[in-house]
mmJSON file of the N, C-alpha and C atoms, coordinates in Angstrom:
{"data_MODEL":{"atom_site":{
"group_PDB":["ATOM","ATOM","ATOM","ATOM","ATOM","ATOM","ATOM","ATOM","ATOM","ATOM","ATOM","ATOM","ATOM","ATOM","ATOM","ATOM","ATOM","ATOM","ATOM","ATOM","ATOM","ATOM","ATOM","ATOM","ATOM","ATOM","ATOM","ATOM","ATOM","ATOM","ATOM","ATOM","ATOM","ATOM","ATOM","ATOM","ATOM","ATOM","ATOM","ATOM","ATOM","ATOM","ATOM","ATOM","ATOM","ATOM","ATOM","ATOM","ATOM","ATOM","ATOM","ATOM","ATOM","ATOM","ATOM","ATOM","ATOM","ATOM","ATOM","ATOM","ATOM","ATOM","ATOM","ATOM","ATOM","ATOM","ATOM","ATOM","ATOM","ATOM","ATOM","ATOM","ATOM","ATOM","ATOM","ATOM","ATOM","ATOM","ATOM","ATOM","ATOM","ATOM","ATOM","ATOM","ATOM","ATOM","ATOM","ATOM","ATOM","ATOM","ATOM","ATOM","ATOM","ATOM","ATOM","ATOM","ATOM","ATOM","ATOM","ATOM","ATOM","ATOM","ATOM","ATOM","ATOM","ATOM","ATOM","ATOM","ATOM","ATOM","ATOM","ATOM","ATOM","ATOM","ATOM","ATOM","ATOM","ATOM","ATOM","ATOM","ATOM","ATOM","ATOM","ATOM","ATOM","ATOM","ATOM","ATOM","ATOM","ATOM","ATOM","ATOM","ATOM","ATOM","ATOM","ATOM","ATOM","ATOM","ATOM","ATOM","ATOM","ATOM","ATOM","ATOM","ATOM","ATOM","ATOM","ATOM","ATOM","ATOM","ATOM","ATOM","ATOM","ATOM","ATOM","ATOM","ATOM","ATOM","ATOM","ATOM","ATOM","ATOM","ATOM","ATOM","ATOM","ATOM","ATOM","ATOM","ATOM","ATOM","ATOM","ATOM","ATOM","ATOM","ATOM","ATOM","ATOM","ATOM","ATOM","ATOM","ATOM","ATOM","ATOM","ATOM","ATOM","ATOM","ATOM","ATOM","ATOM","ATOM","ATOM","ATOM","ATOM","ATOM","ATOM","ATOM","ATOM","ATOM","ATOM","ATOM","ATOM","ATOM","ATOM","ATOM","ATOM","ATOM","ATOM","ATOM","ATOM","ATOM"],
"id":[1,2,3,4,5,6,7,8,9,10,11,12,13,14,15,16,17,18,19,20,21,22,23,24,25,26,27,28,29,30,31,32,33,34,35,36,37,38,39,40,41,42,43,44,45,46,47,48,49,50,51,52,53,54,55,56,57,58,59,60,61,62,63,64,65,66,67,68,69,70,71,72,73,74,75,76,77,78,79,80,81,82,83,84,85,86,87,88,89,90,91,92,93,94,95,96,97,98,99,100,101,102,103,104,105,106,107,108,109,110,111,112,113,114,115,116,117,118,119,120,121,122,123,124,125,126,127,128,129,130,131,132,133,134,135,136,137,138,139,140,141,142,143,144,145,146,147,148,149,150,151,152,153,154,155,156,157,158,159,160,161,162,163,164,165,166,167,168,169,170,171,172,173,174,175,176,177,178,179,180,181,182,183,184,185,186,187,188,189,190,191,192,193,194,195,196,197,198,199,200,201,202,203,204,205,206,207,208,209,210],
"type_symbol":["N","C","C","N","C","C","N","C","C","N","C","C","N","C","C","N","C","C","N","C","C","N","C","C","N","C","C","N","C","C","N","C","C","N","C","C","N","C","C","N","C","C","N","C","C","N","C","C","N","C","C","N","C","C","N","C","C","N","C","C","N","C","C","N","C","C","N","C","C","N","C","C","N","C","C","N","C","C","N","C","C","N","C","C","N","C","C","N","C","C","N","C","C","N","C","C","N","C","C","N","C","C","N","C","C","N","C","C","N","C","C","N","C","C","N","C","C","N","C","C","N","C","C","N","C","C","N","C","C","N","C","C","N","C","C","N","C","C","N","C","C","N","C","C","N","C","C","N","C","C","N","C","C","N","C","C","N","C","C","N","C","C","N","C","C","N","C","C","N","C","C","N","C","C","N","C","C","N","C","C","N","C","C","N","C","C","N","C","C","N","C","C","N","C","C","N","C","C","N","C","C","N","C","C","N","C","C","N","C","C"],
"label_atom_id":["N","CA","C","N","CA","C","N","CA","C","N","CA","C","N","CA","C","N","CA","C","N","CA","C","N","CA","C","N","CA","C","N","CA","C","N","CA","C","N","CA","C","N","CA","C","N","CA","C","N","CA","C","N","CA","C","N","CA","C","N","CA","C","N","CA","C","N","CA","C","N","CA","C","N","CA","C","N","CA","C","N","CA","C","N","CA","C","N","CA","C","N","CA","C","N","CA","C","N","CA","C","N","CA","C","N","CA","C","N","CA","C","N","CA","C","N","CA","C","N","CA","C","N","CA","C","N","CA","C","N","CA","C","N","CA","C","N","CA","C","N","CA","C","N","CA","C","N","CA","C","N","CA","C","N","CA","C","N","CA","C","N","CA","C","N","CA","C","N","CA","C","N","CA","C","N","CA","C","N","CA","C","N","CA","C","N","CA","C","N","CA","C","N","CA","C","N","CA","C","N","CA","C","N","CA","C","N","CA","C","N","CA","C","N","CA","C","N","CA","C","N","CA","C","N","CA","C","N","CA","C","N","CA","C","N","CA","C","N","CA","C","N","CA","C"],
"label_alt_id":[null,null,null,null,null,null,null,null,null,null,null,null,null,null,null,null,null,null,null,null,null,null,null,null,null,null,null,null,null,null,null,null,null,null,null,null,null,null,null,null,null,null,null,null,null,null,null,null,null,null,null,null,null,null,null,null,null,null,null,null,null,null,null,null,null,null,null,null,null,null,null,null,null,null,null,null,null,null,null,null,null,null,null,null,null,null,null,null,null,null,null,null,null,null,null,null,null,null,null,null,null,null,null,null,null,null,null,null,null,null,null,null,null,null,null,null,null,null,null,null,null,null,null,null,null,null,null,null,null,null,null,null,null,null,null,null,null,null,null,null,null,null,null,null,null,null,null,null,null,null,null,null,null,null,null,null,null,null,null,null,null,null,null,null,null,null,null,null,null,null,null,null,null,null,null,null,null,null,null,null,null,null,null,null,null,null,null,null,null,null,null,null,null,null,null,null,null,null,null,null,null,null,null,null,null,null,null,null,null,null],
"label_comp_id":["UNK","UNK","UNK","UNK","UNK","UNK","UNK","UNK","UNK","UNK","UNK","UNK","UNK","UNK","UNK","UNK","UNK","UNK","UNK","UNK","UNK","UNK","UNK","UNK","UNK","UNK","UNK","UNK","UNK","UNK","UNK","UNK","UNK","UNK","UNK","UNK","UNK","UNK","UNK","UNK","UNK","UNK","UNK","UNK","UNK","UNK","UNK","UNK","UNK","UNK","UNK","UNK","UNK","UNK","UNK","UNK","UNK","UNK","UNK","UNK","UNK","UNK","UNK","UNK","UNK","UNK","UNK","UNK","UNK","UNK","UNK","UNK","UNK","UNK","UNK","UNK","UNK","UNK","UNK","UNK","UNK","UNK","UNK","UNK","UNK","UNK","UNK","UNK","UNK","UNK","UNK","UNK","UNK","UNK","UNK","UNK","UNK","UNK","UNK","UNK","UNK","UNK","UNK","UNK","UNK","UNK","UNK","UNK","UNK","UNK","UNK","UNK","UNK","UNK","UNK","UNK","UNK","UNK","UNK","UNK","UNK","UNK","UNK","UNK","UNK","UNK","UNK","UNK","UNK","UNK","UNK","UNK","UNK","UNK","UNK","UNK","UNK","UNK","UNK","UNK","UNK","UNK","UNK","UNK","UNK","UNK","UNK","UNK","UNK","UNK","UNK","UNK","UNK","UNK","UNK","UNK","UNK","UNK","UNK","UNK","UNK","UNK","UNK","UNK","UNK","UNK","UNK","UNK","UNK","UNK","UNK","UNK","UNK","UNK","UNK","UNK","UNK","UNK","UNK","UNK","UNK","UNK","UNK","UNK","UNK","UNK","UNK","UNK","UNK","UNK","UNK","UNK","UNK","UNK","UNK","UNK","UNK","UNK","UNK","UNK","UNK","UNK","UNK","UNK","UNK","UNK","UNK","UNK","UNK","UNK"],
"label_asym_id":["A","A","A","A","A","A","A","A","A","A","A","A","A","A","A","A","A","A","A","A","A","A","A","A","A","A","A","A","A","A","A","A","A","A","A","A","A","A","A","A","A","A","A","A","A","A","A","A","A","A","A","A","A","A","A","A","A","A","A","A","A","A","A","A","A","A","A","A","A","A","A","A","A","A","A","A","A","A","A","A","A","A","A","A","A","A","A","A","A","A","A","A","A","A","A","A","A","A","A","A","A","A","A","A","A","A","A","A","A","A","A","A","A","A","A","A","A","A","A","A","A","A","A","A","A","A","A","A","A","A","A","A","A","A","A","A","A","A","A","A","A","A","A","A","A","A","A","A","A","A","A","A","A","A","A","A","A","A","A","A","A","A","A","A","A","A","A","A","A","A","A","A","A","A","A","A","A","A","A","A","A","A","A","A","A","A","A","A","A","A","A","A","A","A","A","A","A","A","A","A","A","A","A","A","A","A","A","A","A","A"],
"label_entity_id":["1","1","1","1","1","1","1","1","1","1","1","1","1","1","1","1","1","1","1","1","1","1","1","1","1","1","1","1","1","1","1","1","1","1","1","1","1","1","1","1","1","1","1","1","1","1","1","1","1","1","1","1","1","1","1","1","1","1","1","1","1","1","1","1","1","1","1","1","1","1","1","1","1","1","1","1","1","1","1","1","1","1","1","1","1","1","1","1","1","1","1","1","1","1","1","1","1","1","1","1","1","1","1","1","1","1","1","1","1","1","1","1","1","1","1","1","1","1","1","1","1","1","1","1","1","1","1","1","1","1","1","1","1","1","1","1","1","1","1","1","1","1","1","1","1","1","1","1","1","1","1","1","1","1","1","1","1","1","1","1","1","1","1","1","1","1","1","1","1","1","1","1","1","1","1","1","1","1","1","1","1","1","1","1","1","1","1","1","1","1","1","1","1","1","1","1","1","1","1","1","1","1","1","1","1","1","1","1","1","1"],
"label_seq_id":[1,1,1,2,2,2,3,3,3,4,4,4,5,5,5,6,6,6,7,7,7,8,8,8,9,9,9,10,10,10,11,11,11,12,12,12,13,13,13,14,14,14,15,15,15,16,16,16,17,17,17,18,18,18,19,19,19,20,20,20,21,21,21,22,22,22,23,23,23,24,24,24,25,25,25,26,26,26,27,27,27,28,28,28,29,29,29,30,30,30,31,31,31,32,32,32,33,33,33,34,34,34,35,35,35,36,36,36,37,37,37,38,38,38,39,39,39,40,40,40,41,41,41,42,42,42,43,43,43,44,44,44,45,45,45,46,46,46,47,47,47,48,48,48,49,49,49,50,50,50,51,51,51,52,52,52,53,53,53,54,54,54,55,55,55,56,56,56,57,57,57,58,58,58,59,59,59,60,60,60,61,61,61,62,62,62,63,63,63,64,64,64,65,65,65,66,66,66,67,67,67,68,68,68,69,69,69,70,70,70],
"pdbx_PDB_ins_code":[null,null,null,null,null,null,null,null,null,null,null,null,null,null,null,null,null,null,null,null,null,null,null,null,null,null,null,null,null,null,null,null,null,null,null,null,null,null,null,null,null,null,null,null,null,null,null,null,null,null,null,null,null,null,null,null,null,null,null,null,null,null,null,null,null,null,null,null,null,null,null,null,null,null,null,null,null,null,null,null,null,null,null,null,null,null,null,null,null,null,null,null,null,null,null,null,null,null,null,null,null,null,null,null,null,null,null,null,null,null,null,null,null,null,null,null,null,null,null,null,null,null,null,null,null,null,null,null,null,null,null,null,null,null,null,null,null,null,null,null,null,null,null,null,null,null,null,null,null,null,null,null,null,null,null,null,null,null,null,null,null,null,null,null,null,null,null,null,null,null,null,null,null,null,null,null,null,null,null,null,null,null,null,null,null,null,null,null,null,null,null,null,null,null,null,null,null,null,null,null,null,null,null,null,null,null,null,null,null,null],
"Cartn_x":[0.835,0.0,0.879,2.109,2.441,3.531,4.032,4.435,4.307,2.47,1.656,1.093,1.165,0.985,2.298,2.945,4.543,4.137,4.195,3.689,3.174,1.935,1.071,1.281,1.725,2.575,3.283,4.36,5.77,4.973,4.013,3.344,2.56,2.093,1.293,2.302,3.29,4.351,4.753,4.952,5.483,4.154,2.897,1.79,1.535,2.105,1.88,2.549,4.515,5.338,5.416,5.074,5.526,4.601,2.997,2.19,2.951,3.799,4.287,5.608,6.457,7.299,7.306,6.057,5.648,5.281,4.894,4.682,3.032,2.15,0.758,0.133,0.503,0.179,-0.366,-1.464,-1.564,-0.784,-1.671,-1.098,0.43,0.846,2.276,2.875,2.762,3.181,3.268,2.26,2.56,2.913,3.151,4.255,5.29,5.789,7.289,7.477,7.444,7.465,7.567,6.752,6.972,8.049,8.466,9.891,11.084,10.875,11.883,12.121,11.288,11.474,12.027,11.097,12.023,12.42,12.831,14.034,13.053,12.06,11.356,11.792,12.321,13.185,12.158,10.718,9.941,9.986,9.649,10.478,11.443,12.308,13.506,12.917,11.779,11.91,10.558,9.729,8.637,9.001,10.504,10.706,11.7,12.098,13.344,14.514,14.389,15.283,14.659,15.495,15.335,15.408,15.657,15.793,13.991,13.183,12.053,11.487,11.681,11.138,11.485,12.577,13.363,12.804,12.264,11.705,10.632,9.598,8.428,7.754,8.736,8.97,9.397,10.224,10.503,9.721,8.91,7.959,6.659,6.433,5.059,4.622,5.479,4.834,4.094,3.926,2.689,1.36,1.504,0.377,-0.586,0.584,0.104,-0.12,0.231,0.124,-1.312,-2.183,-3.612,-4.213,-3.77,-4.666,-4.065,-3.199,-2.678,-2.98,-3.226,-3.862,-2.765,-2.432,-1.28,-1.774],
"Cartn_y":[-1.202,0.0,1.266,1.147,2.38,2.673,1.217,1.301,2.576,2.042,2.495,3.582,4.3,5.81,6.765,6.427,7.142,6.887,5.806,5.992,6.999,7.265,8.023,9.211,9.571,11.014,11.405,10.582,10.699,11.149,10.755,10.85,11.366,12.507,13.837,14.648,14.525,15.553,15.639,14.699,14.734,15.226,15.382,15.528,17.212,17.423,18.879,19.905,19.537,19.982,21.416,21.902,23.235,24.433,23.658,24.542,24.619,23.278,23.519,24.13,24.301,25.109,26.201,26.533,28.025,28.529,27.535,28.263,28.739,27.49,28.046,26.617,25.419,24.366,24.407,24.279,24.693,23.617,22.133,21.179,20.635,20.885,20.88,22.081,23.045,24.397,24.221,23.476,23.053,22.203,20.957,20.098,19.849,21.103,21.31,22.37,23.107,24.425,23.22,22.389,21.671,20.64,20.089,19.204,20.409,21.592,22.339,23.303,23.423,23.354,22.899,21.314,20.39,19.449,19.297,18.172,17.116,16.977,15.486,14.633,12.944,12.483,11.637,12.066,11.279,11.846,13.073,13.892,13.719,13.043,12.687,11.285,10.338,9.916,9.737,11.223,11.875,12.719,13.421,14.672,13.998,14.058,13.32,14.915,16.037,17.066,18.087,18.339,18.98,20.524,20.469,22.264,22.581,21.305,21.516,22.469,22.223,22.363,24.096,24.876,25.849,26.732,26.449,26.836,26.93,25.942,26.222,27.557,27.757,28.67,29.636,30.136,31.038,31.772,31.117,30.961,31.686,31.088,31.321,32.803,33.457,34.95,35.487,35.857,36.453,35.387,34.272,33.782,33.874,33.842,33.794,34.977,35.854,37.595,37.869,38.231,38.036,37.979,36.338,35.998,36.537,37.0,37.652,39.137,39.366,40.892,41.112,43.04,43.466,44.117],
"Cartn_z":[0.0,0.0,0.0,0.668,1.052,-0.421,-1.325,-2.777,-3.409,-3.451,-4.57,-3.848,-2.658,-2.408,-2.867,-2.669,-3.159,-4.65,-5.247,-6.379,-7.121,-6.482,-7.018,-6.61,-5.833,-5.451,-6.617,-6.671,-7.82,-9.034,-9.232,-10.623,-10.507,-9.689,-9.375,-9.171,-8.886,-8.707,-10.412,-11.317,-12.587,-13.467,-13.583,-13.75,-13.671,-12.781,-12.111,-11.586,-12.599,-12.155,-12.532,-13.782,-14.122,-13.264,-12.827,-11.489,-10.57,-9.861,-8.736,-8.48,-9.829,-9.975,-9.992,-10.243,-10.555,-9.458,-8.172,-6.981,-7.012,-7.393,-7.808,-7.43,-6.783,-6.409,-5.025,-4.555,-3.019,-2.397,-2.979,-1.956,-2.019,-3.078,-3.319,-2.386,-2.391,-1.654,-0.218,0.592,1.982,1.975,1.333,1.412,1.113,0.469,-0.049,0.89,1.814,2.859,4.215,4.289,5.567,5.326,4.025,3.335,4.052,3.298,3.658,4.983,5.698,7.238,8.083,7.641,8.519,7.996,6.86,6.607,6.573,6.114,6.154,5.166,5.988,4.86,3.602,4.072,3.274,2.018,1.752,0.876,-0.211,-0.094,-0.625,-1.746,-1.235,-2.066,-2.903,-2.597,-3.355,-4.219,-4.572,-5.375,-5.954,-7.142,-8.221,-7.66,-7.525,-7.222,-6.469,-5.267,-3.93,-4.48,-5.629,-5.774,-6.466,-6.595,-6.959,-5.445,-4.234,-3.141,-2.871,-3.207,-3.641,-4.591,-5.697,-7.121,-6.981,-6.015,-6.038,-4.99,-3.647,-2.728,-3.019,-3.894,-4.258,-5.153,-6.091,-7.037,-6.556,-5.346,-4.416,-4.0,-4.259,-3.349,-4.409,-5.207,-6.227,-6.206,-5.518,-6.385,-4.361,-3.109,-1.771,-2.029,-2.38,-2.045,-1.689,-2.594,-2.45,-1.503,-0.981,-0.04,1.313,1.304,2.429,2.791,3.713,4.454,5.438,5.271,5.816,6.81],
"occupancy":[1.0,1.0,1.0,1.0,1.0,1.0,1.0,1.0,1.0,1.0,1.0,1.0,1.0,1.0,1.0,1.0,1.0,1.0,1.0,1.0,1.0,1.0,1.0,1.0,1.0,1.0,1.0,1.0,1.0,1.0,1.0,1.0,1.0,1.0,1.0,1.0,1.0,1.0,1.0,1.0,1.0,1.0,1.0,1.0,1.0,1.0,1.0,1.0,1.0,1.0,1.0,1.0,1.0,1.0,1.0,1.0,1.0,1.0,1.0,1.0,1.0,1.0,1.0,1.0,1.0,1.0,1.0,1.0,1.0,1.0,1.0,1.0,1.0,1.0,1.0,1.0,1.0,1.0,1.0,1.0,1.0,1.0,1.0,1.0,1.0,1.0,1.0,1.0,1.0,1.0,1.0,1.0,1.0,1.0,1.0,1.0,1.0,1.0,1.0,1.0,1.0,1.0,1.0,1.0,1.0,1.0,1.0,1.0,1.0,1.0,1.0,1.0,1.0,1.0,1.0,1.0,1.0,1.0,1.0,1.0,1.0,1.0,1.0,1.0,1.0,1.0,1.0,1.0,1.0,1.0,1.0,1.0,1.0,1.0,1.0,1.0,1.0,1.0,1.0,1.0,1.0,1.0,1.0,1.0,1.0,1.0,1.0,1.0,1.0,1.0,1.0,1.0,1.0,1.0,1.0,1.0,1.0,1.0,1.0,1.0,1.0,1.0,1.0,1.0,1.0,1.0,1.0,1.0,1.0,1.0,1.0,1.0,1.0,1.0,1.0,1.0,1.0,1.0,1.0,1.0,1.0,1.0,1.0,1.0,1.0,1.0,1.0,1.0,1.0,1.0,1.0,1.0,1.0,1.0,1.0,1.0,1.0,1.0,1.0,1.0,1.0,1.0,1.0,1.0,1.0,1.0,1.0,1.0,1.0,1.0],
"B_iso_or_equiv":[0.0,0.0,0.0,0.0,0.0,0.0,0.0,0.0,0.0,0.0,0.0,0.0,0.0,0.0,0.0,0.0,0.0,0.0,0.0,0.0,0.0,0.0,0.0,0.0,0.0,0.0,0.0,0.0,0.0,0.0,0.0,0.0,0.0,0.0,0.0,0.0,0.0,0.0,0.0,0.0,0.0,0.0,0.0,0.0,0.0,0.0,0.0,0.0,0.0,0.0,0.0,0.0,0.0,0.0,0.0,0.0,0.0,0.0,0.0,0.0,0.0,0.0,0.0,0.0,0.0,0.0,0.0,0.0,0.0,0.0,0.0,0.0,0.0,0.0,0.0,0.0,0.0,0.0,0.0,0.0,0.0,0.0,0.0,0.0,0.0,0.0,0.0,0.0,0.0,0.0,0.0,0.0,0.0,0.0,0.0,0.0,0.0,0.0,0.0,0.0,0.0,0.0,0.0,0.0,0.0,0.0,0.0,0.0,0.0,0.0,0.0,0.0,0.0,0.0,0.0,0.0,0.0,0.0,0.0,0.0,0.0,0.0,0.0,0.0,0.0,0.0,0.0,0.0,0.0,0.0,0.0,0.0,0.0,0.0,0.0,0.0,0.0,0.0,0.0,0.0,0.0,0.0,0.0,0.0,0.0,0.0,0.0,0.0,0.0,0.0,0.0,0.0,0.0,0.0,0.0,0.0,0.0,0.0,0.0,0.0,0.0,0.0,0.0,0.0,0.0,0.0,0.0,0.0,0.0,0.0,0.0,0.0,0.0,0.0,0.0,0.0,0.0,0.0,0.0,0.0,0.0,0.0,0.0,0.0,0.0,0.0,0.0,0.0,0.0,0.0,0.0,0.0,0.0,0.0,0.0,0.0,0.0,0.0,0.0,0.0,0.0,0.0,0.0,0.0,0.0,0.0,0.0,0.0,0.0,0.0],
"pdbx_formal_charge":[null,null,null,null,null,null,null,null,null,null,null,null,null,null,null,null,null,null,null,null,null,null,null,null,null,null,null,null,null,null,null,null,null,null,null,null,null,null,null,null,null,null,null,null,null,null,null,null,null,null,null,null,null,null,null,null,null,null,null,null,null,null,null,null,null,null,null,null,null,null,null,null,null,null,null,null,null,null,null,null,null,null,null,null,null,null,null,null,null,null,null,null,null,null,null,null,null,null,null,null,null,null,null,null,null,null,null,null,null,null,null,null,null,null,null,null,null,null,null,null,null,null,null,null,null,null,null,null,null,null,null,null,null,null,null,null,null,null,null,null,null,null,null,null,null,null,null,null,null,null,null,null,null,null,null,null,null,null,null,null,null,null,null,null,null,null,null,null,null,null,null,null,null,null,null,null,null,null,null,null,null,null,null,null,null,null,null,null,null,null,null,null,null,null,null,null,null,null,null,null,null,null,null,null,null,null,null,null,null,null],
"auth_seq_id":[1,1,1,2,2,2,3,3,3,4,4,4,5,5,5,6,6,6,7,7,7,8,8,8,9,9,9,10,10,10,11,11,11,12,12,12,13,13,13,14,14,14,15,15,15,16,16,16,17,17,17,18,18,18,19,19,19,20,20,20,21,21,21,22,22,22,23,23,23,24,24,24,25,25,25,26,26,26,27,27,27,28,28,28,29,29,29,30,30,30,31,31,31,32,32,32,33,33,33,34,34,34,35,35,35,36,36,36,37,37,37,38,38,38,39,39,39,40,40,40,41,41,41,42,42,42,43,43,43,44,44,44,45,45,45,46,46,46,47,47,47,48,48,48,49,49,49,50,50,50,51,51,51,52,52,52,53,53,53,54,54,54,55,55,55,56,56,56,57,57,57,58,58,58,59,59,59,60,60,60,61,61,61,62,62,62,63,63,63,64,64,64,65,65,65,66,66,66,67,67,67,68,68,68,69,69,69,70,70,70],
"auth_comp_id":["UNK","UNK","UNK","UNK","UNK","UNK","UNK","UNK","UNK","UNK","UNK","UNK","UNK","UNK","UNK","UNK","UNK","UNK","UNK","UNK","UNK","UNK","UNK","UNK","UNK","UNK","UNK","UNK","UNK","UNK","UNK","UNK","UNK","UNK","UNK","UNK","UNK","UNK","UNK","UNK","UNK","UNK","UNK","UNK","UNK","UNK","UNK","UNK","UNK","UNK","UNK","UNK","UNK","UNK","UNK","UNK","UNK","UNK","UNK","UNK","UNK","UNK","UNK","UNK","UNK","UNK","UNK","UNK","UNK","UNK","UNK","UNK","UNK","UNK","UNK","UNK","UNK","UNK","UNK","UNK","UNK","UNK","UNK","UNK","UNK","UNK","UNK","UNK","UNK","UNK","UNK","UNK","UNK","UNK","UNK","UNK","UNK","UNK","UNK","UNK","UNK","UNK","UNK","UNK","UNK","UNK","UNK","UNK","UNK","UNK","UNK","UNK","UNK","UNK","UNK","UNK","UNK","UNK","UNK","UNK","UNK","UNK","UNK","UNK","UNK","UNK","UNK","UNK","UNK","UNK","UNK","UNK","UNK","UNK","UNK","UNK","UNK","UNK","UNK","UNK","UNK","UNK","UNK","UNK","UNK","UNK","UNK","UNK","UNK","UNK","UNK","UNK","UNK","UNK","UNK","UNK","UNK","UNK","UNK","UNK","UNK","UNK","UNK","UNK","UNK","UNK","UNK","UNK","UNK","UNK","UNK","UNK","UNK","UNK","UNK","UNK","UNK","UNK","UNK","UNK","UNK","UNK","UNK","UNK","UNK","UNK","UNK","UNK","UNK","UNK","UNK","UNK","UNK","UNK","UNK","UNK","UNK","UNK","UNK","UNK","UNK","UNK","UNK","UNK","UNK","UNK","UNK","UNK","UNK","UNK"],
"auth_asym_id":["A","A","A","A","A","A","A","A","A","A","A","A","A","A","A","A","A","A","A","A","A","A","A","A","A","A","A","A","A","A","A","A","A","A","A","A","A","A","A","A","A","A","A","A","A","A","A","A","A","A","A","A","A","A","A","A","A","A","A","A","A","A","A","A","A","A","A","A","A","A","A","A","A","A","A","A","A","A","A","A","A","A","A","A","A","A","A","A","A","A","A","A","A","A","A","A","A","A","A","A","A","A","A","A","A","A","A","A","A","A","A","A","A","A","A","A","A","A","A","A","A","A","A","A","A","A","A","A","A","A","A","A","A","A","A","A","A","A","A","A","A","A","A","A","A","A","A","A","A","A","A","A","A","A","A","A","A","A","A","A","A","A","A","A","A","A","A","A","A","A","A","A","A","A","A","A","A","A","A","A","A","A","A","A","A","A","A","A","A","A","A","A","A","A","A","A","A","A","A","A","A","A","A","A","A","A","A","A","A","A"],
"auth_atom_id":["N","CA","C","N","CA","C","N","CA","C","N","CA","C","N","CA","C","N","CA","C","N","CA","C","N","CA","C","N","CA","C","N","CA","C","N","CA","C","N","CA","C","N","CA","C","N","CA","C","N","CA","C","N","CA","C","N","CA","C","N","CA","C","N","CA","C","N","CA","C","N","CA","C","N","CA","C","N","CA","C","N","CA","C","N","CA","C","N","CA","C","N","CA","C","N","CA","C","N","CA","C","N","CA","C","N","CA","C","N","CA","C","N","CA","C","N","CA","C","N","CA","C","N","CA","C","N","CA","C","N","CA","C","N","CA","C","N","CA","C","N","CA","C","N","CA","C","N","CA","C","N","CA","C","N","CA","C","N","CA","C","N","CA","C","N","CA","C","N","CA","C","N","CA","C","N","CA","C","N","CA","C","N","CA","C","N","CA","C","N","CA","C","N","CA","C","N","CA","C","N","CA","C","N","CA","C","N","CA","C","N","CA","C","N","CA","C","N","CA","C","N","CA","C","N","CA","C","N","CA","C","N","CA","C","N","CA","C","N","CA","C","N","CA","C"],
"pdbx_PDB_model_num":[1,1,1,1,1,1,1,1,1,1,1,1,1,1,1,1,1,1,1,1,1,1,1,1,1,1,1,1,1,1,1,1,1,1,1,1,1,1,1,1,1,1,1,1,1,1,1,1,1,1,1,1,1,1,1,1,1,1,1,1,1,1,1,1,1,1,1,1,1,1,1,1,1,1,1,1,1,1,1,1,1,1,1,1,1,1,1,1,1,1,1,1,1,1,1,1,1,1,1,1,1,1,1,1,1,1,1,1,1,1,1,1,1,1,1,1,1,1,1,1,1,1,1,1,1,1,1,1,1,1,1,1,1,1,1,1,1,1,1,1,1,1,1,1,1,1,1,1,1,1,1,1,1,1,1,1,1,1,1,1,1,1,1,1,1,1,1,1,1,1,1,1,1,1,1,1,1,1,1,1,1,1,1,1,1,1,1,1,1,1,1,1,1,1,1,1,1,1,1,1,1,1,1,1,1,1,1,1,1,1]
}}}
């Protein structure tokens, strides 16, 4: 079971990479922010490259802006 959940991650992450690169993925966006927080090693073997986690965070402030109140 737990195979074929990573599985299907890996291939929602490849499915939906240039959104989540772009920093416009919600559920990708808190789980690459909580990867890169804290070092979660589950992480490592859900993302083919750790600079995806980097690209998508950096990516993110125009699309959070919005919803954020100053």
């Amino acid at each position: 079971m737990e195979a074929k959940r990573k599985e299907n991650h890996f291939a929602d992450l490849q499915k939906n990479r240039a959104q989540i690169e772009a920093g416009q993925h919600w559920g990708w966006l808190r789980y690459l922010a909580q990867y890169y927080l804290y070092g979660s090693d589950e992480a490592e073997d859900l993302i083919d490259d750790p600079k995806i986690a980097e690209k998508a965070l950096l990516n993110c402030f125009d699309f959070l802006a919005p919803m954020c109140r100053l």
